[in-house]
C-alpha positions as CSV (number, residue, x, y, z in Angstrom):
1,X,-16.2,85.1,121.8
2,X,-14.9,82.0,123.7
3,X,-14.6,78.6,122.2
4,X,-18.3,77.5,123.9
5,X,-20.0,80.7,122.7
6,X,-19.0,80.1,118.9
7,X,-19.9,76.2,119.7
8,X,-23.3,77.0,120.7
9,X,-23.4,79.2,117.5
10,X,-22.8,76.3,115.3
11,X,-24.5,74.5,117.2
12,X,-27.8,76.7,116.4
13,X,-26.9,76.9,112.8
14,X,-26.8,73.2,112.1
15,X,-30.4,73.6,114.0
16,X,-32.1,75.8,111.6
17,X,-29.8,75.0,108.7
18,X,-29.9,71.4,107.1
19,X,-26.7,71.7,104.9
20,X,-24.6,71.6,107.9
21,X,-24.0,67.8,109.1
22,X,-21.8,68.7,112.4
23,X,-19.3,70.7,114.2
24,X,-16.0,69.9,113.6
25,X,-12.9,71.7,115.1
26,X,-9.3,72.7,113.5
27,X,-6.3,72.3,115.4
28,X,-2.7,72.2,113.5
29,X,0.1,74.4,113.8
30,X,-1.4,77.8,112.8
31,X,-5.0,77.3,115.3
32,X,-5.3,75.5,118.4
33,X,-8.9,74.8,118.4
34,X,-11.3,76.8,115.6
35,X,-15.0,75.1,115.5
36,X,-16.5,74.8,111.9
37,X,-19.0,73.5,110.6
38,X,-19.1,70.6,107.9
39,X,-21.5,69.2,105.3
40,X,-20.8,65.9,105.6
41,X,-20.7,63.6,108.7
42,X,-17.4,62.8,109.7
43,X,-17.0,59.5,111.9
44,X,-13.3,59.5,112.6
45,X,-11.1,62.5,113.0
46,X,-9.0,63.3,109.9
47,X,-6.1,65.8,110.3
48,X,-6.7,68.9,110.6
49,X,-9.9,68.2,111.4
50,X,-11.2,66.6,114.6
51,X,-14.7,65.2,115.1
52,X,-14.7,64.7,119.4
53,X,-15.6,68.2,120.9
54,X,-12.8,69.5,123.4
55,X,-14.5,69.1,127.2
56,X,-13.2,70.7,130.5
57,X,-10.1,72.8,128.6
58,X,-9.6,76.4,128.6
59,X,-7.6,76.9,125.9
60,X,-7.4,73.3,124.4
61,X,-5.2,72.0,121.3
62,X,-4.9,68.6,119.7
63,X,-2.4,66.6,120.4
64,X,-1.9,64.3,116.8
65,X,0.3,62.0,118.5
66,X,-1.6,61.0,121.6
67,X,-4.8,61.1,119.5
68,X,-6.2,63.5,122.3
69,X,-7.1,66.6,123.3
70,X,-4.6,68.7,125.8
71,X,-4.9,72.2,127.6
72,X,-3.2,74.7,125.9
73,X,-3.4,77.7,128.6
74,X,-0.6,78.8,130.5
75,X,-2.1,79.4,133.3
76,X,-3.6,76.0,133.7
77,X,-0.1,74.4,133.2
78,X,0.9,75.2,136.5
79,X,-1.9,72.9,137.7
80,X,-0.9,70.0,135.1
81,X,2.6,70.1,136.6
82,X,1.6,70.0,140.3
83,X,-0.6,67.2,139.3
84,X,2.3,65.5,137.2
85,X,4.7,65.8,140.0
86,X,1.8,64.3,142.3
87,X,1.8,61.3,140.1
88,X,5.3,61.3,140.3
89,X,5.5,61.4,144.0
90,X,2.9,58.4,143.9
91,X,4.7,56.6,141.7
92,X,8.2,56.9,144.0
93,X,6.1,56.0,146.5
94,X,5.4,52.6,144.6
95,X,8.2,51.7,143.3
96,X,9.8,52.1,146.8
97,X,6.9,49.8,148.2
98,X,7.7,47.1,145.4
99,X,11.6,47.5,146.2
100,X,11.3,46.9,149.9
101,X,8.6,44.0,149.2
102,X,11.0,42.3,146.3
103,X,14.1,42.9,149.8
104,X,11.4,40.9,151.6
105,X,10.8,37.9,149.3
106,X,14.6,37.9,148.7
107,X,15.5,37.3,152.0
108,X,12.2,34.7,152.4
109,X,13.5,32.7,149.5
110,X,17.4,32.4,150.6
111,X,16.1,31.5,154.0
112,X,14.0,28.6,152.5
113,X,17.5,27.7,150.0
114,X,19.4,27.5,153.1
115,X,16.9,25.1,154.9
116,X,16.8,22.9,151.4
117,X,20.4,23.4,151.9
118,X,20.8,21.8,155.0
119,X,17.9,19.2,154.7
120,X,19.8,17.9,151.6
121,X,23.0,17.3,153.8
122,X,21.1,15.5,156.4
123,X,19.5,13.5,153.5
124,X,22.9,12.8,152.3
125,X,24.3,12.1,155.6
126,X,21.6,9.7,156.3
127,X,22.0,7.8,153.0
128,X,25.6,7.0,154.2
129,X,24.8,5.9,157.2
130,X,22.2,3.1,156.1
131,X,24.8,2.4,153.7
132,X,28.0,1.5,155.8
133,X,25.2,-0.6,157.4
134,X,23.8,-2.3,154.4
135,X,27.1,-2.9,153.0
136,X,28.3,-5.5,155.1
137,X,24.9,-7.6,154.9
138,X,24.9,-7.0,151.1
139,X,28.9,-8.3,150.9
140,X,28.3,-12.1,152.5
141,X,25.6,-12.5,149.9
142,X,26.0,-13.0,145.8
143,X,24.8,-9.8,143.7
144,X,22.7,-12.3,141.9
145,X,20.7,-15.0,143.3
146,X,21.7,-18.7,142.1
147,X,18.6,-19.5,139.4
148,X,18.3,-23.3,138.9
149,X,18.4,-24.3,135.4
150,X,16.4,-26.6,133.5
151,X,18.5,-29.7,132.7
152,X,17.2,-31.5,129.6
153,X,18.1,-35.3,128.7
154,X,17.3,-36.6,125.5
155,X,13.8,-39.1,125.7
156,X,14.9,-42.6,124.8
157,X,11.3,-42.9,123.6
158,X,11.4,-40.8,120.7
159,X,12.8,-41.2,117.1
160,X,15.2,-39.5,115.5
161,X,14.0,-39.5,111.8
162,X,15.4,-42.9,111.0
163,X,14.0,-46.5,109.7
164,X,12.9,-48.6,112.9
C-alpha cells in the first residue's frame, strides 16, 4: 500500500472514529515517512513526529534540519540533480552578468575620476593665474585699511572732584 492509500485510510478512520484528532507522519532514521494517527491535535511538528502532510514526493523523508520535506526516491534524484545543475548554470549565468556590469561601472567611474582629475588642474591652474594678477594690485596697497581713531581731549568744563 503506497503512502496516499494508507493516508486515505487514516484519513477514513479519523472520519468514523472520534478518538483520533489527525494524521501525523514518522520520519527519523529507522522510517522515512509512516502516517499514524494521533489523539491529540498537534500544531507544530515535534520530532519524530511531523504535522504537514508530505505533497508531490514519491518516496518523501523529513529533512530535521531544513524543517522540510525532501524526496527520498532514487529515481527521482536524477531529476533533482538536473534541476540543481540548472540552477547552477542560472546562477553562472548571473554572476557573470553582475561581473561584466561591476567591469562596466568600473571603467564609468575612473573615466569620471579622471575628468575630476583634470578639472581640478585647470581649477588650480586658473587660481594661479588670477593670482600673479591680483598680487601686484594687492602689493601697492596696505593689508589693512588705515581706521581713524577717535582722539579725546579732556572738557575744560567739567570738574574733577575738587572744591570750586
Amino acid at each position: 500500500m503506497d503512502l496516499e492509500q494508507k493516508t486515505a485510510e487514516l484519513q477514513k478512520e479519523i472520519t468514523e472514529n472520534s478518538m483520533w484528532k489527525q494524521i501525523g507522519y514518522i520520519s527519523n532514521s529507522d522510517t522515512d515517512c509512516e502516517p499514524i494517527l494521533l489523539a491529540e491535535k498537534h500544531e507544530i511538528t515535534t520530532y519524530p513526529i511531523v504535522v504537514e502532510a508530505p505533497t508531490g514526493l514519491k518516496s518523501p523523508k523529513y529533512d530535521w534540519t531544513a524543517h522540510s520535506w525532501i524526496e527520498n526516491d532514487p529515481n527521482s534524484q536524477g531529476k533533482q540533480l538536473a534541476d540543481l545543475k540548472e540552477q547552477l548554470d542560472t546562477a553562472k549565468q548571473t554572476i557573470t552578468t553582475i561581473q561584466e556590469q561591476q567591469t562596466t561601472v568600473s571603467k564609468e567611474t575612473n573615466g569620471a575620476l579622471d575628468k575630476i582629475q583634470e578639472a581640478q588642474e585647470k581649477q588650480a591652474e586658473a587660481t594661479a593665474q588670477l593670482l600673479q594678477m591680483v598680487a601686484p594690485i594687492l602689493a601697492g596697497k596696505p593689508s589693512v585699511p588705515n581706521v581713524p581713531t577717535p582722539q579725546t581731549t579732556p572738557d575744560n568744563n567739567t570738574t574733577t572732584g575738587g572744591a570750586q
